[in-house]
N, C-alpha and C positions, 0 to 999 in steps of 0.2 A: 702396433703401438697407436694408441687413440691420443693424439697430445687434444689440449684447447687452452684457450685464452680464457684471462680474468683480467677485469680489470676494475679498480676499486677507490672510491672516492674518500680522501681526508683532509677532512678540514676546506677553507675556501680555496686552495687554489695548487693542492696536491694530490697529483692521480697517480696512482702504481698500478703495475700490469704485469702478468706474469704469464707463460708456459709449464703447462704440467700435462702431466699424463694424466687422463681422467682416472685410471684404474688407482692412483697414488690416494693413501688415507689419510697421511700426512703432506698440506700447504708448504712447510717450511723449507722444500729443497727444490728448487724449481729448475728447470731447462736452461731458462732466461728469466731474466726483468728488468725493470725500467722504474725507477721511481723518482719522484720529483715530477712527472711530468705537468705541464702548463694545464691542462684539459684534458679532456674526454679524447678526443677526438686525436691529438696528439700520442696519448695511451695506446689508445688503441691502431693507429697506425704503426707506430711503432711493434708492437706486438704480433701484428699482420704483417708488416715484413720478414721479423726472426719466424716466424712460423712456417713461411715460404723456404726462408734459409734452411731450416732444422727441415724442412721434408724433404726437398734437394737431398739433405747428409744421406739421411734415411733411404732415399732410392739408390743411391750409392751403395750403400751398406755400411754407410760410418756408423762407429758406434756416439752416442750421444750420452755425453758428460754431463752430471748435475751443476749447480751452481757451486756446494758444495767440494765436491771432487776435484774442482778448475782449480779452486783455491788451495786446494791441498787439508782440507778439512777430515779428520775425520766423520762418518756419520753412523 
């Protein structure tokens, strides 16, 4: 599984950042995210830590839930 981060600037002073699998064609169901954040910088830390989490699961062999599935959503 290839994951990678996004992270994406709106408006003055809200950053969202997400995990997804690169091979995914659709953005809207991601690993994790984070939004609201203060900055860049904050974003992206943020995103750098769950990414360390989710590959920990992954050498384990956990399987990894979208954001969707957690919630009980169908997709």
């Amino acid at each position: 599984m290839n994951l990678h981060v996004r992270v994406v600037h709106y408006g003055d002073r809200h950053w969202y950042a997400d995990i997804d699998d690169v091979d995914d064609p659709q953005p809207d169901n991601p690993f994790w995210y984070a939004d609201h954040c203060r900055s860049h910088a904050q974003a992206l830390e943020a995103a750098c830590a769950e990414l360390i989490a989710l590959s920990d699961r992954t050498r384990r062999g956990d399987h990894l839930y979208r954001v969707l599935e957690i919630h009980g959503i169908a997709v």
